[in-house]
C-alpha positions in Angstrom: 0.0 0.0 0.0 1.5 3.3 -1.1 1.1 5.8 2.0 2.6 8.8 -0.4 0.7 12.0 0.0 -1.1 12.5 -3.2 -1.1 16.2 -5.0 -2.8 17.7 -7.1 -1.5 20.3 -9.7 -4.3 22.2 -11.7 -2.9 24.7 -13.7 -3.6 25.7 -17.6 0.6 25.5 -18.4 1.4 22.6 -19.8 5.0 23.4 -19.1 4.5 24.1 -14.9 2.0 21.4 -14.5 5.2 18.9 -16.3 8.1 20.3 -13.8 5.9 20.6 -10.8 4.8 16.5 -11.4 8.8 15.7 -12.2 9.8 17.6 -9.0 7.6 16.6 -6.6 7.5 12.8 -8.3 11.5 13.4 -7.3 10.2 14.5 -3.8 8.1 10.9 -3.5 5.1 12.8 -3.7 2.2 10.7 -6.1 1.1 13.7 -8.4 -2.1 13.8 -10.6 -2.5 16.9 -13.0 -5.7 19.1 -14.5 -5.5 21.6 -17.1 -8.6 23.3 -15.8 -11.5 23.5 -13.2 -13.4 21.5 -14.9 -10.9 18.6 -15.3 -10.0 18.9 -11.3 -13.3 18.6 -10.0 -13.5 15.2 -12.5 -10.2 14.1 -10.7 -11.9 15.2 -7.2 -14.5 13.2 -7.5 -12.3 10.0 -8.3 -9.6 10.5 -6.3 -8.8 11.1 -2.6 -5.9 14.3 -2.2 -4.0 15.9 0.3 -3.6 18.8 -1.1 -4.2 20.7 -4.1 -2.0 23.4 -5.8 -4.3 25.7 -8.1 -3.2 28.6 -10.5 -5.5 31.4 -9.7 -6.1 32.9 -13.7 -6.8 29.7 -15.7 -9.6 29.8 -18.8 -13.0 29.2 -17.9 -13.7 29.1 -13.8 -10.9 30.9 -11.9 -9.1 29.3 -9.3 -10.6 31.8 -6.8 -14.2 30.2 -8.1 -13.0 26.7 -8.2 -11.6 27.1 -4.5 -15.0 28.9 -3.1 -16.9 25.9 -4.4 -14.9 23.0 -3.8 -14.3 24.5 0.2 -18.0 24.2 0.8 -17.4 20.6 1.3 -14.7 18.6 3.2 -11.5 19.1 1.4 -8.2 19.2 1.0 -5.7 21.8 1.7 -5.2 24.8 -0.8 -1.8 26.6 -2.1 -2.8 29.1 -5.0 -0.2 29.8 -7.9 -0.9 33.5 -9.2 1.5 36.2 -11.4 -0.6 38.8 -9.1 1.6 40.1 -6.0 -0.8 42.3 -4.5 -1.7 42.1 -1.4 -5.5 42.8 -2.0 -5.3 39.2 -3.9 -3.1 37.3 -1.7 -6.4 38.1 1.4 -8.6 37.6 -0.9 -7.4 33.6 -1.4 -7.5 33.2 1.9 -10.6 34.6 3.1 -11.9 32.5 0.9 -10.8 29.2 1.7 -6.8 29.2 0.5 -4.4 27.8 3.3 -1.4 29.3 1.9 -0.5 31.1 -1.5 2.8 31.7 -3.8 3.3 34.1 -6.3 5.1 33.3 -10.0 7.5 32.9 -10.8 8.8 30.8 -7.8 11.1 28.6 -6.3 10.4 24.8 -6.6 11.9 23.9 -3.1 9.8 27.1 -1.6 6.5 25.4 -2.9 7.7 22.3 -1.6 8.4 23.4 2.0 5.2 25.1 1.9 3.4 21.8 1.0 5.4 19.9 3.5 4.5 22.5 6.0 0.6 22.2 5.6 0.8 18.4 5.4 2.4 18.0 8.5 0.0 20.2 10.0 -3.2 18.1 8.4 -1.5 14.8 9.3 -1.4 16.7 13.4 -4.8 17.8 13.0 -6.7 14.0 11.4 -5.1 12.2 14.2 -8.2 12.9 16.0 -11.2 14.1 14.5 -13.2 15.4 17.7 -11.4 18.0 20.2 -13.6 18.2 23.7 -12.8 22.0 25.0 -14.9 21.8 28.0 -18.6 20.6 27.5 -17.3 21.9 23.8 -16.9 19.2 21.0 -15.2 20.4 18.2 -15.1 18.5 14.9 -13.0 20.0 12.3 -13.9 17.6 9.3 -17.5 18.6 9.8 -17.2 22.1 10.7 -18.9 22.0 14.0 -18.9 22.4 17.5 -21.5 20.6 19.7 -22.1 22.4 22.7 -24.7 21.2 25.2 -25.7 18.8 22.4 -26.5 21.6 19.9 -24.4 22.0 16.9 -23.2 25.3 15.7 -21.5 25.9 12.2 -18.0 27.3 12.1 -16.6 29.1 9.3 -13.6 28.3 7.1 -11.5 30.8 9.1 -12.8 29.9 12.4 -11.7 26.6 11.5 -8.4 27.7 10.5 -7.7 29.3 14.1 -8.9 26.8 16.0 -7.1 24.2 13.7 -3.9 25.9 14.6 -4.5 27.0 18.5 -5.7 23.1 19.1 -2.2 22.3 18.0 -0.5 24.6 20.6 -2.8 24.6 23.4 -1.8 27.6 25.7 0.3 29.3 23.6 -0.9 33.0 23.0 -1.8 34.5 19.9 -1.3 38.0 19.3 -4.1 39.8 16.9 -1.3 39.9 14.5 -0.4 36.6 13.8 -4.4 35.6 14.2 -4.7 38.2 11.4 -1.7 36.6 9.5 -3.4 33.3 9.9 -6.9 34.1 8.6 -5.7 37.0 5.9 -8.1 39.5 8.7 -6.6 43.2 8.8 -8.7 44.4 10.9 -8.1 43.9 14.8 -11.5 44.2 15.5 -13.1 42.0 13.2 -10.6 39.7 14.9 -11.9 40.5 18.3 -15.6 39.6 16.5 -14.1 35.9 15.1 -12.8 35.5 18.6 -16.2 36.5 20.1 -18.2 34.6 18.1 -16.0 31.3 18.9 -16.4 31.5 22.3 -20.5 31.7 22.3 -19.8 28.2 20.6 -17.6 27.2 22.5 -18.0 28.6 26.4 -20.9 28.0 29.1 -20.7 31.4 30.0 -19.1 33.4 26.7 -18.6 36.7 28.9 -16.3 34.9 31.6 -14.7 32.3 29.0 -12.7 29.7 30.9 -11.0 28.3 27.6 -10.8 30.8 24.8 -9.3 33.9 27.4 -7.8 37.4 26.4 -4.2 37.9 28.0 -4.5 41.3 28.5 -1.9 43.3 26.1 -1.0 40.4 24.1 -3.4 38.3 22.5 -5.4 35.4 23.0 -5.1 31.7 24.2 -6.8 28.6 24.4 -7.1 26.0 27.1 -7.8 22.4 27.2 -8.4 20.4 30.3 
């Protein structure tokens, strides 16, 4: 049984979607390849992934469309390809589902430690599908956190902070790495995320026991 992660490359350039499958074939990575949306979301349904990498201006559906439909459901991890440095594009990717994004032209070996990064992370994260924070359950895969034995929905970047604070429980997050995190600027739409996470998660949201401010610094979350 072949337990390589599986990627794959959807881009309209014949020439990138050849040297990204060489190089990451040479990185033991198992690497399927689609010329377009339409041809991915074929491959999708066929084949289980662990991560996609997806050129942003492709013919047809962008990759900012394909990755806005394909996150409404469970899958994989997302690094967008795009010629466009701006910032204004690179929060735009990620608010809408994106878990990490390169510009072109780029380094191979930086696309690869990027993909190693987030796969590491997913491997973490699928060890156990349901966190208990409290009386809290929090499933990830589903998007949901039981509380009292009624389920509330949590966003793609709700998910995305709680994914990494569940990693590092009790480390403190400043409102600028949560903001680097989930591609928010704003510090108080942060302080609105955070808010509404903790009327799914806490008993009594106003004296949180598990999701708590530290006063200067940032926030934190606790697991008993």
């Amino acid at each position: 049984m072949d337990n390589r992660s599986h990627i794959l490359v959807v881009d309209d350039d014949d020439r990138i979607r050849s040297l990204l499958k060489e190089y990451l074939n040479e990185k033991k990575f198992i690497v399927t390849t689609a010329q377009n949306a339409d041809e991915a979301k074929i491959k999708l349904s066929h084949f289980k992934f662990d991560l996609i990498v997806l050129d942003v201006m492709m013919p047809g559906q962008s990759g900012y469309e394909l990755t806005k439909e394909i996150k409404v459901n469970d899958c994989p991890p997302i690094i967008l390809l795009t010629a466009k440095g701006e910032v204004e594009n690179r929060i735009k990717g990620l608010e809408i589902g994106a878990d990490d994004y390169i510009g072109k032209p780029f380094e191979p070996k930086e696309l690869l430690l990027r993909i190693r990064n987030i796969i590491s992370k997913k491997v973490k994260i699928d060890q156990k599908k349901e966190y208990f924070v409290g009386e809290a359950i929090i499933d990830l895969r589903k998007m949901v956190i039981k509380l009292k034995n009624i389920p509330k929905k949590i966003n793609v970047t709700e998910k995305k902070i709680l994914s990494e604070m569940l990693l590092n429980p009790g480390k403190t997050y400043s409102r600028s790495k949560i903001g680097e995190l989930s591609g928010i600027l704003q510090e108080r739409s942060i302080d609105v995320m955070i808010t509404r996470l903790r009327q799914k998660i806490e008993i009594d949201p106003k004296n949180p026991k598990y999701l708590q401010t530290i006063r200067g610094s940032g926030y934190v979350l606790w697991i008993e």
